[in-house]
C-alpha positions in Angstrom: -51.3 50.6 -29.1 -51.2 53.9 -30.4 -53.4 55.4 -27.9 -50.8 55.0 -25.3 -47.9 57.4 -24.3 -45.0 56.4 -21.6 -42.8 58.7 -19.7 -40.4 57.5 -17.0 -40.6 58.8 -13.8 -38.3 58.5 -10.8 -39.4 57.9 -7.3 -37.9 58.8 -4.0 -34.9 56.4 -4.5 -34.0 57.2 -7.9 -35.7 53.8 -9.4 -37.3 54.4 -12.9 -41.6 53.4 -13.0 -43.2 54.7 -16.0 -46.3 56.6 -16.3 -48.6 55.1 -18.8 -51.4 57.1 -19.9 -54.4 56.3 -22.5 -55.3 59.1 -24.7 -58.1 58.0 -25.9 -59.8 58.0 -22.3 -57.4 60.0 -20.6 -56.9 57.1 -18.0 -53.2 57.5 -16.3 -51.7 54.4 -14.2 -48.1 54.2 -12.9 -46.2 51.3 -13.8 -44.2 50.6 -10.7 -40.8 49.0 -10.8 -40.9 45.1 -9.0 -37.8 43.7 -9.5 -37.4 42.8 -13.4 -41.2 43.4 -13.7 -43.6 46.2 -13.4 -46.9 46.2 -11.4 -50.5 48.1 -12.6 -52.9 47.9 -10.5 -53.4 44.4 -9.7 -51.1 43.2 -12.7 -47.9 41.8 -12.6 -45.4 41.6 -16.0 -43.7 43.3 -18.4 -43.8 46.8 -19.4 -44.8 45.7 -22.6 -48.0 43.8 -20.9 -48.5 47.0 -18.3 -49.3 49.4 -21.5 -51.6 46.8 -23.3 -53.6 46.7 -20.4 -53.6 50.5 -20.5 -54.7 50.7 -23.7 -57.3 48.1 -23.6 -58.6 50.1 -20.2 -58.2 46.6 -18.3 -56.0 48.0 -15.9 -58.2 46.2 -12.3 -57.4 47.7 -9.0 -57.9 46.0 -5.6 -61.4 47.5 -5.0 -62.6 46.8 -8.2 -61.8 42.9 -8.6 -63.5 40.1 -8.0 -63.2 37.9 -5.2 -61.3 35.2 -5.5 -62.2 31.6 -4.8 -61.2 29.9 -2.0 -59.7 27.0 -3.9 -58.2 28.8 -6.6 -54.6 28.6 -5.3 -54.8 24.7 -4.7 -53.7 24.3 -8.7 -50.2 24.9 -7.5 -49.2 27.8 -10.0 -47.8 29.8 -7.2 -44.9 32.5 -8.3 -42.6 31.8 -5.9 -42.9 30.1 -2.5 -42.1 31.6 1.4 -38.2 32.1 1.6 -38.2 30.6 4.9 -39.5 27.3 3.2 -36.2 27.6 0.9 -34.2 28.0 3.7 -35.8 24.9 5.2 -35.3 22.4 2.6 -32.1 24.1 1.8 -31.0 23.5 5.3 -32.4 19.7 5.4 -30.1 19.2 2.5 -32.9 19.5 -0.5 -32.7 20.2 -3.9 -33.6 24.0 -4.3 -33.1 25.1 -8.1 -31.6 28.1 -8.8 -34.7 29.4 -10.7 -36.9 28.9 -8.0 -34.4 31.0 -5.4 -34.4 33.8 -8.6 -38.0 33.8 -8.5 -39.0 34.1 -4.7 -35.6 36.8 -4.6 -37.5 38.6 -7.4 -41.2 38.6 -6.0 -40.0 39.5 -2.5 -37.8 42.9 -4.0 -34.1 41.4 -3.6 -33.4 41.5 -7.6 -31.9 44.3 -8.8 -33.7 46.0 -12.2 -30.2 44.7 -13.9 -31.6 41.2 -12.9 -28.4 40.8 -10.2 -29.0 39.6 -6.8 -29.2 42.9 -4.1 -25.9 41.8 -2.1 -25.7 44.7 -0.6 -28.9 45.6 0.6 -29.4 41.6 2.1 -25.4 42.3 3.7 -26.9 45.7 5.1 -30.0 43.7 6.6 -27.9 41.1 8.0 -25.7 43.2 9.7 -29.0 45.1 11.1 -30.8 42.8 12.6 -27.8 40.6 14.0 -26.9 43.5 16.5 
């Protein structure tokens, strides 16, 4: 992986993405910052994964993949499920495992980079919507 350089970048709000350029083909994506992962193009993972996909020119955008099937999602590998269905089964008095309530808080943005749950910004949406 040689033929990749990284520089962070900052964006509006002061959270760190990296800029991940090939040198060999002078490709550039931006390795955006998702909770404790990053996201290029149509990726999701590490930093670590984000630049080998750089460096392999892999990196697939929206417009450029390939449908998907139909079925393709019955195999049950979701990465988290609809917080509403946690608060559900949560509610009825189910079993919800902490790992699964990590994972949906982290694919829907409310894990801070240090891996801490965003208190403050769900206390700041409660308190704006319950007016």
């Amino acid at each position: 992986m040689s033929n990749v350089k990284v520089k962070g970048v900052l964006d509006e709000n002061g959270i760190k993405n990296f800029m991940i350029s090939n040198t060999d083909t002078g490709e550039v994506h931006v390795a955006l910052r998702d909770g404790q992962k990053f996201v290029v193009g149509e990726f999701r993972g590490t930093l670590a994964q984000c630049k080998q996909l750089v460096s392999a020119s892999e990196v697939v955008h929206f417009a450029d993949a390939p449908p998907e099937p139909m079925d393709s999602r019955a195999d049950g590998t979701w990465d988290c499920v609809d917080p509403c269905a946690l608060l559900i089964i949560a509610a009825a008095g189910g079993q919800v495992s902490e790992d699964e309530i990590n994972r949906t808080l982290d694919a829907h943005g409310w894990i801070k980079p240090d891996g801490e749950r965003d208190t403050l910004h769900a206390r700041e949406n409660l308190e704006k919507w319950s007016k």
